[in-house]
C-alpha positions as CSV (number, residue, x, y, z in Angstrom):
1,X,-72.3,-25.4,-17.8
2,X,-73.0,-25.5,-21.4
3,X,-77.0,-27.0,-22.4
4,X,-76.6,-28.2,-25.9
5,X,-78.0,-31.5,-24.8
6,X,-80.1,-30.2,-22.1
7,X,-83.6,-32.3,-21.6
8,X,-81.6,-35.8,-23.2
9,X,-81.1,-38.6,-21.5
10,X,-77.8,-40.5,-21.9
11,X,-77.0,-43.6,-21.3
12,X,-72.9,-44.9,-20.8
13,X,-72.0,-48.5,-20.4
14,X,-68.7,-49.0,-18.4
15,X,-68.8,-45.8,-16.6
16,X,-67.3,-45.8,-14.0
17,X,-63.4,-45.7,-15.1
18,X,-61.6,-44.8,-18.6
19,X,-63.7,-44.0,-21.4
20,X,-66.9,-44.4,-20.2
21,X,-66.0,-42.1,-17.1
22,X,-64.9,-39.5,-19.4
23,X,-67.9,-39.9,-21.7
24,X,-70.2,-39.8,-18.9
25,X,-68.9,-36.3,-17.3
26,X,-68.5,-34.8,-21.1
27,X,-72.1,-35.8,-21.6
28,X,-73.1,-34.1,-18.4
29,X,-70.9,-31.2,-19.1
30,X,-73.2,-30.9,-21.9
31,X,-76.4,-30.8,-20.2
32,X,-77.6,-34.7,-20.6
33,X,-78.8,-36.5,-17.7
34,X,-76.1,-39.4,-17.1
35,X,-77.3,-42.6,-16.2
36,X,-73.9,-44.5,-15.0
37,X,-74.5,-47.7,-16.0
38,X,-71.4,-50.9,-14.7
39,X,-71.1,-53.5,-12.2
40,X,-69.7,-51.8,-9.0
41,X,-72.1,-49.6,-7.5
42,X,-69.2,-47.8,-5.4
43,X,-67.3,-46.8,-8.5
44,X,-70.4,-45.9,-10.3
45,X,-71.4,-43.6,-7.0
46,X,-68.2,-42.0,-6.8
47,X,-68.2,-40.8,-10.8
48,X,-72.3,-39.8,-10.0
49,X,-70.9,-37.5,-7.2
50,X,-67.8,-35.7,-9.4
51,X,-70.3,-35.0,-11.7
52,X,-73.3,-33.7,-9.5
53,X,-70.4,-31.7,-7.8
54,X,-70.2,-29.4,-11.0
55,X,-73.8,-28.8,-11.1
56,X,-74.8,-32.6,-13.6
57,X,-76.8,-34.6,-13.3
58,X,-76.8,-38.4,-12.9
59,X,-77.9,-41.6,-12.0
60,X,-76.2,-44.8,-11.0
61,X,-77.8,-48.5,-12.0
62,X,-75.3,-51.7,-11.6
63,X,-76.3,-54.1,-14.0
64,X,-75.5,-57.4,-16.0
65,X,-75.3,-55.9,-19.4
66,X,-74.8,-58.9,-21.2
67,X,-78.0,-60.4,-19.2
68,X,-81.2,-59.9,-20.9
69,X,-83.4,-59.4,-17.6
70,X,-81.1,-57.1,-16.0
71,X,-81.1,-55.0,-19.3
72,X,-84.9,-55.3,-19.7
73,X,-84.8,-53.9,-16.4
74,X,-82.4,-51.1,-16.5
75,X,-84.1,-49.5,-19.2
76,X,-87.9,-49.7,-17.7
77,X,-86.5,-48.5,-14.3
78,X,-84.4,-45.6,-16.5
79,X,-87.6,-44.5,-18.4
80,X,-89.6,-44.6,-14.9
81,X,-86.7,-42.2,-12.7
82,X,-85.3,-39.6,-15.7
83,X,-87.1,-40.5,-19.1
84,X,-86.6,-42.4,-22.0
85,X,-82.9,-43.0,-23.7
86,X,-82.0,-40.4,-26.0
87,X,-78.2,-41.5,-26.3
88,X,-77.2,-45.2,-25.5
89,X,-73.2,-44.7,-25.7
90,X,-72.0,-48.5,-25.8
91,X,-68.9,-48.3,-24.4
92,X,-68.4,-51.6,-21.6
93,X,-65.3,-53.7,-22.9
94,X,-63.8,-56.4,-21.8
95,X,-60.6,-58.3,-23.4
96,X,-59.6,-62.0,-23.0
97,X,-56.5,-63.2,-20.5
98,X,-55.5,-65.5,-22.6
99,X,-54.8,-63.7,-26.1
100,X,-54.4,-67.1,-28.8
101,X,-57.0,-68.7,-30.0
102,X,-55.0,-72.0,-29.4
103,X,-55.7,-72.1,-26.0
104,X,-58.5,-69.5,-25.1
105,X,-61.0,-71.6,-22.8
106,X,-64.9,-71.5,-24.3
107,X,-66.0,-69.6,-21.4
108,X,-63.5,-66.8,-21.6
109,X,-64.4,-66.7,-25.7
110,X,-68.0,-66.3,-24.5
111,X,-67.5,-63.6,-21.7
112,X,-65.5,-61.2,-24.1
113,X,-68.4,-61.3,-26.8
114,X,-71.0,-61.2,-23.9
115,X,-69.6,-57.8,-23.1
116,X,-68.0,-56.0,-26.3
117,X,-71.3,-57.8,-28.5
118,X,-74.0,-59.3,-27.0
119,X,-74.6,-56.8,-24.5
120,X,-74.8,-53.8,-27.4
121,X,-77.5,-56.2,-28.9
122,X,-79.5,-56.5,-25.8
123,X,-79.4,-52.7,-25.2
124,X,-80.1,-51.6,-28.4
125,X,-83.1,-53.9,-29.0
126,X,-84.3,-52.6,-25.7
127,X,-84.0,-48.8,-26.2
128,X,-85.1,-48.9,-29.7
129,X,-88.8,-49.0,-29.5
130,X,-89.0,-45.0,-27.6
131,X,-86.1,-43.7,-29.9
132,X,-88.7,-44.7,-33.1
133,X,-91.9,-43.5,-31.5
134,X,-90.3,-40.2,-30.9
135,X,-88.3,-40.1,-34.3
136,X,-85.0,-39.7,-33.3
137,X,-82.5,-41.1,-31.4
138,X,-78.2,-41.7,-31.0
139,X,-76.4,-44.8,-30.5
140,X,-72.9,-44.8,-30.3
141,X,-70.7,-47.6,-29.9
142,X,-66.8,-47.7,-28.9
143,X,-65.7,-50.8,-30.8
144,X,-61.7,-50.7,-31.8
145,X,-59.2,-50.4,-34.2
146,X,-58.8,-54.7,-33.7
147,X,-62.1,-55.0,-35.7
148,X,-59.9,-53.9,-38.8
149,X,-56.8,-55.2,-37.9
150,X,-57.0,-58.0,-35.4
151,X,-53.9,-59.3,-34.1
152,X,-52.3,-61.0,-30.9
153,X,-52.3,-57.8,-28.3
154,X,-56.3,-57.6,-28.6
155,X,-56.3,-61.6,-28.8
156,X,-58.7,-63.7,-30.9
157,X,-62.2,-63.3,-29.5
158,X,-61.7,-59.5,-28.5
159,X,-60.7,-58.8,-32.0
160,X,-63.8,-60.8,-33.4
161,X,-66.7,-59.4,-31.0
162,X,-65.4,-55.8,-32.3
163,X,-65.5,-56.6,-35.1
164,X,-69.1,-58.4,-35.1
165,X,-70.5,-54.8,-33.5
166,X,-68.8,-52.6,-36.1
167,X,-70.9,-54.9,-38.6
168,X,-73.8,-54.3,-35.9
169,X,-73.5,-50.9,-35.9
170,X,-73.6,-50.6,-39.9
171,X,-76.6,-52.7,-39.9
172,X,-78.5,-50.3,-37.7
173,X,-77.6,-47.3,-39.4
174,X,-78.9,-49.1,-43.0
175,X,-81.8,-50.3,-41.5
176,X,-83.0,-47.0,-39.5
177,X,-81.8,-44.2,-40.5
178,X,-85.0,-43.1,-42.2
179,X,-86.5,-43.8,-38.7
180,X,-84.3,-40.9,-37.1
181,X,-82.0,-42.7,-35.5
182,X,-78.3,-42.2,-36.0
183,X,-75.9,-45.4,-35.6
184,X,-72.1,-44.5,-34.9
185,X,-69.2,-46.6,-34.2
186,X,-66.0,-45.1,-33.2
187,X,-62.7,-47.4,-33.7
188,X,-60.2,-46.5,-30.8
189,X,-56.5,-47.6,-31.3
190,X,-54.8,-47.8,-28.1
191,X,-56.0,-46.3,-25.5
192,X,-54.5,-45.8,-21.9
193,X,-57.2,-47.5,-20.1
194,X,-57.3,-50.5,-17.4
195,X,-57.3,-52.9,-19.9
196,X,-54.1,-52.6,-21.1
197,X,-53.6,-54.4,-17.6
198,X,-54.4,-58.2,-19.4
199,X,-52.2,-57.8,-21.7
200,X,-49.3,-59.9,-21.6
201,X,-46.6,-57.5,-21.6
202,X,-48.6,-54.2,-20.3
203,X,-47.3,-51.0,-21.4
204,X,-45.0,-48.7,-19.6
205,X,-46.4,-45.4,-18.1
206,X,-44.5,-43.8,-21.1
207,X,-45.7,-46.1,-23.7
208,X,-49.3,-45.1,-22.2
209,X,-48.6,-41.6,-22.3
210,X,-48.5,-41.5,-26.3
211,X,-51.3,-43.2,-26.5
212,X,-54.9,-41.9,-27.4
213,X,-56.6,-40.8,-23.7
214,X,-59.8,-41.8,-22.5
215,X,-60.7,-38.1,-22.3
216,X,-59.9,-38.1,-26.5
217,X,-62.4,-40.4,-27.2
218,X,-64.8,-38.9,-24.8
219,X,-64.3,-35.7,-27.4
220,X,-65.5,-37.7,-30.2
221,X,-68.0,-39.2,-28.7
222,X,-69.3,-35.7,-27.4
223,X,-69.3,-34.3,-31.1
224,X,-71.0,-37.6,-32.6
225,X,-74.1,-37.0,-29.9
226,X,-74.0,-33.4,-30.1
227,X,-74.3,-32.4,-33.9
228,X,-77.6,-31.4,-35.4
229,X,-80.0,-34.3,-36.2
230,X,-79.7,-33.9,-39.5
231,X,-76.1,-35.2,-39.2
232,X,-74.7,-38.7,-38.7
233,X,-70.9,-39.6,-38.4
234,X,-71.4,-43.2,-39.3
235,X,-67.7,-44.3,-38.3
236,X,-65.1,-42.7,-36.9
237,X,-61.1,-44.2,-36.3
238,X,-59.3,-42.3,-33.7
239,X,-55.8,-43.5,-33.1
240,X,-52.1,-42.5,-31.5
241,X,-50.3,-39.9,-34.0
242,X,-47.2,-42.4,-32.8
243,X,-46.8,-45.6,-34.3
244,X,-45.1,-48.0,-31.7
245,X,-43.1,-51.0,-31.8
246,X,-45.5,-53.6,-30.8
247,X,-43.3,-56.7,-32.2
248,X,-42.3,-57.6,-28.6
249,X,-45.7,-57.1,-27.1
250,X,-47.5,-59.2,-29.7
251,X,-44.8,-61.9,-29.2
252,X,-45.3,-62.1,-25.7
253,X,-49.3,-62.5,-26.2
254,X,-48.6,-65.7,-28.5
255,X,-47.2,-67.7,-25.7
256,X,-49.3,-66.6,-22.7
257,X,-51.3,-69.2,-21.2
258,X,-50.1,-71.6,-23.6
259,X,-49.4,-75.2,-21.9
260,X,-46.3,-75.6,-20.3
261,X,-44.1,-77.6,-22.9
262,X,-44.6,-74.9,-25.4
263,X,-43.2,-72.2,-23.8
């Protein structure tokens, strides 16, 4: 196992599948302490033990991440068991069902920013205060190519909470930079992942295949956290060399959940 983040302590949101799985055993491959952070302990577990199987290391904490309290306490518990954050990797997504904003419900709109933009808030305001008493520290967040070109297969509110946390993510690194802390976000196109399961037409298994890989973002992410301090990739796109005909799939997403009489 290679050390080139050995004695750092990363945090990954959305572990235990996709990108955040990958993230979280690339981290570990490079000598960082995972903390596994999502909302099924079970799945969480089972990533802990493939990475403690090649000789990581990492712990598991279920937790609300759009809650304040539960992120309040995440991090004290995290600097209390393996030491204060060093990398915060932002990663937890969740899209909409319904995809228009002529019939999203309120409470849908609110759980999607909860999770793609709220929930980076709350985390970064709480590990913040260690990473400028010690002078440095990474956060890295996986927003999406829909925060520069929103359409129907992300949906409305998806589309605006990646974009509101690319604009986060900006503001952080304008604001504390000088403070040692690097700010990325990385802008994924499609990616094979469980999500593609809400959308309204999901993809076939070959469609998928073209598409970027959780294990390809997991890359970027690894080379954002790992370069010298010194260094900061403020934003980084990563998208499918294969340009697809969406047409049908965007189509699709304008009429689902819409009332009956419109269909």
């Amino acid at each position: 196992m290679t050390s080139t983040l050995s004695n750092k302590v990363a945090l990954v949101t959305g572990a235990g599948t996709g990108i955040g799985r990958a993230v979280a055993e690339d981290l570990a491959q490079q000598g960082a302490t995972v903390v596994l952070v999502g909302r099924r302990r079970e799945v969480l577990d089972e990533v802990a033990e493939a990475i403690t199987a090649r000789g990581g290391r990492a712990a598991v904490r279920p937790t609300h991440i759009e809650d304040a309290a539960d992120v309040a306490a995440l991090v004290e518990w995290v600097r209390k068991e393996v030491g204060p954050v060093d990398i915060l990797v932002n990663n937890a997504g969740a899209a909409s069902n319904i995809l228009n904003v002529r019939w999203i419900p309120e409470d849908e709109w609110n759980q999607v920013l909860g999770v793609n933009l709220t929930a980076v808030y709350l985390l970064t305001q709480a590990v913040l205060p260690d990473m400028i008493d010690r002078g440095e520290g990474t956060i890295i967040t996986v927003s999406s190519l829909a925060a520069l070109r929103p359409n129907l297969l992300g949906g409305a509110a998806y589309g605006a909470a990646k974009a509101g946390v690319r604009n986060f993510m900006t503001y952080l690194h304008n604001t504390f930079r000088n403070d040692g802390i690097r700010a990325t976000c990385i802008l994924p196109g499609e990616v094979s992942t469980p999500i593609m399961d809400n959308r309204a037409q999901p993809p076939s298994r070959e469609v998928r295949e073209a598409m970027v890989q959780p294990e390809d973002v997991a890359r970027a992410v690894v080379l954002c956290a790992t370069l010298p301090a010194r260094t900061v990739i403020e934003e980084l796109v990563i998208a499918p060399t294969y340009l697809r005909d969406t047409s049908g799939d965007i189509e699709a997403s304008r009429w689902k959940g819409s009332p009956s009489e419109l269909r």
